[in-house]
N, C-alpha and C positions, 0 to 999 in steps of 0.2 A: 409376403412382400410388403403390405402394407404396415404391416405390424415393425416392420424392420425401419421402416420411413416415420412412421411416430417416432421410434427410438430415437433415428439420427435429428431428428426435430428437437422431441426434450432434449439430448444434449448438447445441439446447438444456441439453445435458450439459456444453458447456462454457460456456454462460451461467451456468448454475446452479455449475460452480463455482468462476467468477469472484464470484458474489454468496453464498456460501460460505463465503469470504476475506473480501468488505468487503457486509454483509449491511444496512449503512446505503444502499447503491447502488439498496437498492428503494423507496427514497424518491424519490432522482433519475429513477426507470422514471416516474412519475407524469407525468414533463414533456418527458419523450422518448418521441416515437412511435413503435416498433421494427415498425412494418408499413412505417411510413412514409418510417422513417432506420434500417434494420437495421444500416446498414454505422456507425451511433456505437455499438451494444450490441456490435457484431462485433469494434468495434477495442479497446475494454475489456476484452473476454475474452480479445484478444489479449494488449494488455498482462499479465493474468494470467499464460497461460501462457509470457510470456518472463522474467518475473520468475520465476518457477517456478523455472524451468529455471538463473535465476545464482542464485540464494539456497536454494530448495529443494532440491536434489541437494549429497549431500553429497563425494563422489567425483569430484573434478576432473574426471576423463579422460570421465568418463560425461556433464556437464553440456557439455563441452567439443563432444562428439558431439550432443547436441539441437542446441544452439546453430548447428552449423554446417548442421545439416540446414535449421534457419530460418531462415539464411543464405541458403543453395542458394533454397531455400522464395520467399524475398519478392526476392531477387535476380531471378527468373525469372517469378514471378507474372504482372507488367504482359503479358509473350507469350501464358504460357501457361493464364490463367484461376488459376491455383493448384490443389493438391495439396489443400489443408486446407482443413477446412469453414470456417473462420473467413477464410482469403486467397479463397475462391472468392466469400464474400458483398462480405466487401471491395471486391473487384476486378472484381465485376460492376456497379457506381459510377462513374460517370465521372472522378470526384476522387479516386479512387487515382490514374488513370494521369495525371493533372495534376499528382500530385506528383513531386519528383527522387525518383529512384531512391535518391540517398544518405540522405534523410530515413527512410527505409524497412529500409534498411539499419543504420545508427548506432547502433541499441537493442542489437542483435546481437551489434557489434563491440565498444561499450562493457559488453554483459554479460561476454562472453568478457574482458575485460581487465580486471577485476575481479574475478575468480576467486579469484587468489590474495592479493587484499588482508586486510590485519591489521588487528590495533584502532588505529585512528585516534590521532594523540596529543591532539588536542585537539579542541573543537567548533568551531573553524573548517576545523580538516584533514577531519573528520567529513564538514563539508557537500562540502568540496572532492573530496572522495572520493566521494560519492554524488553529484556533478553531472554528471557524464559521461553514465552510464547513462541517470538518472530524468530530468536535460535532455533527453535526445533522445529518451526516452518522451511529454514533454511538448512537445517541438515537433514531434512528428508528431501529435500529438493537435491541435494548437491550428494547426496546417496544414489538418488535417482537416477540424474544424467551421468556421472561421472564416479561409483562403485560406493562400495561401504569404506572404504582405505581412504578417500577424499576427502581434507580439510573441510570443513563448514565455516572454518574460524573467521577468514574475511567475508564469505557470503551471509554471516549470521549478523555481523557490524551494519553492512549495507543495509540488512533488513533489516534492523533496528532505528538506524538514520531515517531509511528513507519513510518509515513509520512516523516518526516526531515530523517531518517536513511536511506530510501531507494531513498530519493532526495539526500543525501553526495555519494550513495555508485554508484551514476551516474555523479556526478562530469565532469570529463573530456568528459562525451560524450553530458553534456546539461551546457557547460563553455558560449554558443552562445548565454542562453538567457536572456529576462531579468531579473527573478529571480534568484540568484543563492542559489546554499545550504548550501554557509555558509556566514555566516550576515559582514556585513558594518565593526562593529568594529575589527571580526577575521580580517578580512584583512588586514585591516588598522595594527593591531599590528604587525602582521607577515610580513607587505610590500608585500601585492599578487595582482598581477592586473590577468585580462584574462587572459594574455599572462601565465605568470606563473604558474596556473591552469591545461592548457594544458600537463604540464610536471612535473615528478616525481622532490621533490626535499626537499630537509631538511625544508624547513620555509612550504610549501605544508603537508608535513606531520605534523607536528607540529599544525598545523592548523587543520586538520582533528582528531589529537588525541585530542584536546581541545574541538573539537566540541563532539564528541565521549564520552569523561568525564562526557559534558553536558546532554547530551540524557540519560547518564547509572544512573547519581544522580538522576535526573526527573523520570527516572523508576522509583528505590529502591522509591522514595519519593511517588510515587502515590502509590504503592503496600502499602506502609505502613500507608496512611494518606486519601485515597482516597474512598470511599464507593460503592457497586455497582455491579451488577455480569458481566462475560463476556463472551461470546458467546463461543461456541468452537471453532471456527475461530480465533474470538479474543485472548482470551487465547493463543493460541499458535504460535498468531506471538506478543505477550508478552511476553513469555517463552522465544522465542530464542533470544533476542537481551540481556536479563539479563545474559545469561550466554556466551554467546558469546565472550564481552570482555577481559573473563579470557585467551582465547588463543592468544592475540595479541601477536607479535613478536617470534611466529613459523612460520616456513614455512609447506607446506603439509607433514603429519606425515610417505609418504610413497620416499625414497631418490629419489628413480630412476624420482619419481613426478615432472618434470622442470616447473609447475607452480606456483601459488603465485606472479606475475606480475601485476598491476595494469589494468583493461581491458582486460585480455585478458583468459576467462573463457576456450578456447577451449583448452590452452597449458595443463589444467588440464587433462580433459578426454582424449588428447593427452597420456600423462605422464601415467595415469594409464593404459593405454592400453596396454605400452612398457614395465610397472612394471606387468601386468599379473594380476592386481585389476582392472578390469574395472568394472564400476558400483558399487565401493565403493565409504564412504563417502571421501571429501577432502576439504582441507583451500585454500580459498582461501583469498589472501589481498587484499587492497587499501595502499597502501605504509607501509605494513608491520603491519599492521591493518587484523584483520583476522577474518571468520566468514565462515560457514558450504559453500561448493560450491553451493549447490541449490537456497541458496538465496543471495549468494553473487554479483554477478549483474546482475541483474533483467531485462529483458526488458522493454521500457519506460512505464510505468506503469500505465499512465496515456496516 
């Protein structure tokens, strides 16, 4: 019994922080039963910790070693029950072992080969860049809930957008590495080097609303062009970046709010607490770019 309650512990540790990272996911719990379907909460956290592992570690050699450990990890699972709290719950399902092995694998091999990628030169190279990986995050996802016969096609676009969205809406706190999140040629037009990145400023902004255009056409476009279903997860970090952009160039809708500063999320719950809303919703921006505070800057997410 006790040993059973450690279990459900570690794997609530890594639920929690997977919802951590995308804290809007607790909207989606509402409509997912995780008594009922543990193995849809189990494979989300999954995905967490393999994005983690290519974008969170900053030390090649060292990401290189997880990765292959979640290699070994899901390669073997379907025999062996799994290693990790998160493949044990998986693979106690009968719809793990129904799917290819390679579907399972593909997250892994496309994180590890994406390791050493650079700033993309444009927003097509951008997406084409991030469809490897976050594709085969999304068609094991969309294998998962909805059979191996199920399009991935539109749920693979989402995860690729909503990827580049939540890499621009970190901007200034990952301007240090090699990839950045917005491509070769933005920069280039707008004249932005590192240095300029770091700080608020007209050609910065300008830069981020063009990127932003980008991302919002590429939604409407896959919504209308793209085939496919999508998880309730997915859906609704779909949802919110479509309607998102209609509030750009408000500040937080409550006055006393002295938020809406690029980075700096705490002056919000600051602001509502002194307005007497605390724990309402609130905008917050990226230079004047705006979107719900919950998911407006995210911990590294990766």
């Amino acid at each position: 019994m006790i040993e059973l309650v450690e279990q459900n512990a570690v794997l609530q540790g890594f639920i929690d922080k997977w919802l951590a990272v995308q804290p809007q996911q607790r909207v989606a719990l509402a409509f997912v039963d995780g008594r009922r379907y543990p193995g849809h909460v189990a494979l989300a956290a999954l995905e967490q910790e393999l994005l983690g592992a290519a974008y969170g570690i900053r030390e090649p050699q060292v990401a290189v070693a997880k990765l292959n450990w979640w290699a070994e990890e899901l390669a073997g699972a379907s025999a062996s029950g799994g290693r990790h709290p998160l493949t044990q719950v998986l693979f106690d399902e009968e719809r793990a072992h129904a799917l290819a092995g390679e579907l399972w694998l593909a997250p892994v091999l496309a994180a590890m080969a994406q390791l050493e990628q650079g700033t993309a030169a444009d927003f097509p190279a951008q997406v084409e860049a991030a469809l490897p990986l976050h594709g085969a995050l999304a068609a094991l996802e969309t294998a998962w809930w909805y059979g191996a016969d199920a399009s991935p096609e539109r749920a693979s676009r989402v995860a690729v957008l909503n990827h580049l969205l939540y890499a621009l809406l970190r901007l200034e706190q990952d301007v240090e590495r090699d990839r950045l999140p917005l491509p070769m040629a933005r920069l280039a037009r707008h004249g932005l080097g590192r240095a300029q990145l770091r700080t608020a400023g007209a050609a910065r902004q300008q830069a981020i609303r063009a990127q932003l255009d980008d991302l919002l056409a590429s939604w409407k476009a896959s919504s209308a062009a793209l085939a496919g279903p999508l998880s309730v997860f997915r859906a609704l970090s779909y949802a919110t970046p479509v309607g998102w952009r209609r509030g750009a160039g408000r500040r937080c809708a409550f006055s006393r709010c002295k938020g809406g500063i690029a980075g700096r999320p705490g002056a919000h719950r600051a602001g509502h607490r002194a307005a007497g809303v605390a724990g309402r919703p609130c905008m917050a921006s990226v230079d004047g770019v705006e979107r719900p505070r919950d998911a407006a800057f995210p911990p590294r997410h990766y």
